[in-house]
N, C-alpha and C positions, 0 to 999 in steps of 0.2 A: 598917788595923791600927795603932792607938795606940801599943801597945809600940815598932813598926817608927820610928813618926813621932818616941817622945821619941829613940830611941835615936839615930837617924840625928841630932837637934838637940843631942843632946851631945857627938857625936862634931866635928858642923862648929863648936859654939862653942868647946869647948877647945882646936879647932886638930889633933885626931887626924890626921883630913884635911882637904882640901880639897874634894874631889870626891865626892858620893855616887850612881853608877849604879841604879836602882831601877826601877820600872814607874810609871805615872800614865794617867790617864782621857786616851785621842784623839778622835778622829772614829768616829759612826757608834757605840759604844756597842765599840771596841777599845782596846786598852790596846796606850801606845808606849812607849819607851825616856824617859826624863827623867834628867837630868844636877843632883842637885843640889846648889848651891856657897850658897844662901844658906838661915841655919837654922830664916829663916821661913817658907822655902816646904815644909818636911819634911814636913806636914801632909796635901802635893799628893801624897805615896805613897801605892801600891795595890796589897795583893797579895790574888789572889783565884784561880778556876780558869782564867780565861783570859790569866795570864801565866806564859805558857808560852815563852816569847823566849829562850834562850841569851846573857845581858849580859855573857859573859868575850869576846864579840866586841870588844866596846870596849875593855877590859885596853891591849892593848899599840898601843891606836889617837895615832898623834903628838899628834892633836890635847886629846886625855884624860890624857895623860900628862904632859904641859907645864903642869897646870894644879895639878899637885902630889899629894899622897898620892889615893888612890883607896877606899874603902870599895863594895863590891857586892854588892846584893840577891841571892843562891844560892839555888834550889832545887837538888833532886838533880843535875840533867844541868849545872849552869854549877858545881855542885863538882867533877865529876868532869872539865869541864876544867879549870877551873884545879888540879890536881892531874897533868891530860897537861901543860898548861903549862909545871909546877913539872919535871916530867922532862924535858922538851923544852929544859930550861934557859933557858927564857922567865921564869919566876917565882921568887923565892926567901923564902922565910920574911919575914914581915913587910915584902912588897914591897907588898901590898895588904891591908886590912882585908874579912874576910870574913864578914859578917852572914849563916848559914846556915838556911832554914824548911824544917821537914818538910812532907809531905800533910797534916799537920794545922795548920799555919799555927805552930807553934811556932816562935818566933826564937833564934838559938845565935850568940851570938859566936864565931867557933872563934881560940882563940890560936897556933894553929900548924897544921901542915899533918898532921900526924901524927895530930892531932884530927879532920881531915878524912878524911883515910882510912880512921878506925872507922867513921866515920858512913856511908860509902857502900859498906863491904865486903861487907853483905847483901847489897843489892839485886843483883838479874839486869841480868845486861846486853840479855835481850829480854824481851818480853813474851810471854804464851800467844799472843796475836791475833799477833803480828809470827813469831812461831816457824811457826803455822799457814799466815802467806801462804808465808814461804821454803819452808814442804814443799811447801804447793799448786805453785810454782812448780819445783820440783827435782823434782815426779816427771811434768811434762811430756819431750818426748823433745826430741833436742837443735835438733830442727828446729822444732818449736812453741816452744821457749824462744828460737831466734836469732828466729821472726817476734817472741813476744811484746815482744822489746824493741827489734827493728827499728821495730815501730808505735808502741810507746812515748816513744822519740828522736826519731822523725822529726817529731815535734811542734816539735820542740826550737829558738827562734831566739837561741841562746844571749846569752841578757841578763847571763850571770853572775851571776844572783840568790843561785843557790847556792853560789858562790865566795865572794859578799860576806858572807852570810849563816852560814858557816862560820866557829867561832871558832877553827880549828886550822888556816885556811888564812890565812896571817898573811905569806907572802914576800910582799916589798915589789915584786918583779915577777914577773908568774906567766910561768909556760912559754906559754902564748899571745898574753901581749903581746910575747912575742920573733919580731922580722921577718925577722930577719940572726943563721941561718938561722930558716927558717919550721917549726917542728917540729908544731906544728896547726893544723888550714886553717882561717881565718877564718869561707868561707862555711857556713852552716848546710844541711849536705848528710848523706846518709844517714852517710858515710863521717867528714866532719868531727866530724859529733853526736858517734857509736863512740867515735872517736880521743879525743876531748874528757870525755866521762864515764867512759869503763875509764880512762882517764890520772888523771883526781881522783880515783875510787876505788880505787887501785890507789896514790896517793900518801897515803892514808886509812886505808888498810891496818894493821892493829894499832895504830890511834892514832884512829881515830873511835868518840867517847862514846856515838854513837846517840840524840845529843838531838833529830834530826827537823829540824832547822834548814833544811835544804838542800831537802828535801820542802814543806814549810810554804811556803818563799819562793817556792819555780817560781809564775810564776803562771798554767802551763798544767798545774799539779795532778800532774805525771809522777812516781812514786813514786820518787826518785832514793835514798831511805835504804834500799831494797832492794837496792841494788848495794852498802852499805856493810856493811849489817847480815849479808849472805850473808859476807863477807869476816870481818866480824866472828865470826863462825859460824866459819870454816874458821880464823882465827888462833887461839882460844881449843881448838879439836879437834887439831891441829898441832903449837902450840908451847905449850899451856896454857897462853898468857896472854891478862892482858883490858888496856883501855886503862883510863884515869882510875881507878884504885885506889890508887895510890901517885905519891908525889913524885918517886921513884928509879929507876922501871922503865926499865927499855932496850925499843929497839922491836926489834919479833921480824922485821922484813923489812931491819933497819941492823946485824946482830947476829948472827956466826957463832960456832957452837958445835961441838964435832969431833962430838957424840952428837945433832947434829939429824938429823930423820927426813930419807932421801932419796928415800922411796918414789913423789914426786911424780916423780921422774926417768923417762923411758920411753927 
């Protein structure tokens, strides 16, 4: 994209930022993350249908941040975090420059966050294909649902693919690099897997964009954005809210209210 290439080159020569996160040509005919700080290489961007990456992972990365202002390539799912971000109190207006493309490759400056939030208010938060798997799977009984994903996990030799991979799992130490005490079990066991994925999806909870990141990275293919997406599913039915729409939102599982439903109570 030309437009993308001059943009990004005016943005690093006036000094806007320093940093431009975007997509570029890898190995094997995949497109990787590129970081660019000099305004001759702006050229080196690529946006196309297979960059599909989540780059608000980088946002509040030490190493990205210390190199000064930040500008980042947004399709729909990296606005709609940085927007959970922006509520998170992770981002605030003009903390980052946000170069936004539709599905049709259109580029949008957006000058504020509030700009940001018209732009993604349409869209669904699933799709037809991802609403179909969560039925296919909720009208198994509850015994085929605990094998389906007993066989699913038990794959699982947790690499943290999907932790890392995650732009909203951003603590500086997660609950399982904690030893003293041991609150999930290192080895990858039917039980540790369990403990380890309802734990991330369950701390995911009204706050995962459903950009697929987590799914994409396993690199035993185990459909992990199903366990967020069902949640996604039950917070939006619950509490009618979604995540990544607004800069302001509170999270519906950090957040009591006296007129929330208690009918989950038995």
């Amino acid at each position: 994209m030309q437009e993308l290439s001059n943009t990004v080159r005016q943005l690093l020569e006036s000094g806007s930022v320093k940093v431009v996160i975007g997509y570029g040509e890898g190995t094997a005919g995949k497109v990787r993350p590129v970081f660019i700080t000099d305004p001759r290489d702006a050229d080196s961007l690529i946006f196309d249908i297979r960059c599909k990456q989540n780059l608000a992972v980088y946002v509040l990365k030490h190493e990205v941040k210390h190199l000064g202002k930040a500008a980042v390539v947004a399709p729909l799912f990296t606005l709609k975090t940085i927007l959970q971000l922006a509520a998170e109190n992770q981002l605030a207006d003009g903390d980052i420059v946000i170069l936004g493309i539709d599905d049709g490759g259109k580029l949008t400056e957006f000058s504020n966050l509030a700009d940001v939030e018209a732009f993604v208010a349409p869209h669904d938060d699933l799709t037809a294909d991802e609403k179909e798997k969560l039925d296919r799977i909720e009208k198994m009984s509850l015994d085929e649902r605990w094998k389906y994903w007993q066989n699913e996990l038990s794959r699982c030799f947790k690499c943290y693919a999907c932790r890392a991979a995650c732009p909203l799992c951003y603590c500086t130490r997660c609950t399982v690099d904690i030893n003293q005490p041991q609150w999930i079990p290192v080895p990858s066991h039917d039980i540790g897997n369990l403990e380890w994925h309802v734990m991330r999806a369950m701390h995911l909870a009204g706050r995962c964009v459903n950009c697929g990141e987590c799914a994409r990275a396993c690199p035993l293919d185990i459909p992990l954005n199903l366990l967020t997406q069902r949640l996604i599913r039950d917070i939006s039915s619950q509490f009618n809210q979604r995540a990544g729409i607004s800069a302001k939102a509170e999270n519906a599982l950090s957040t009591f209210k006296p007129d929330d439903k208690e009918n989950f109570i038995r």
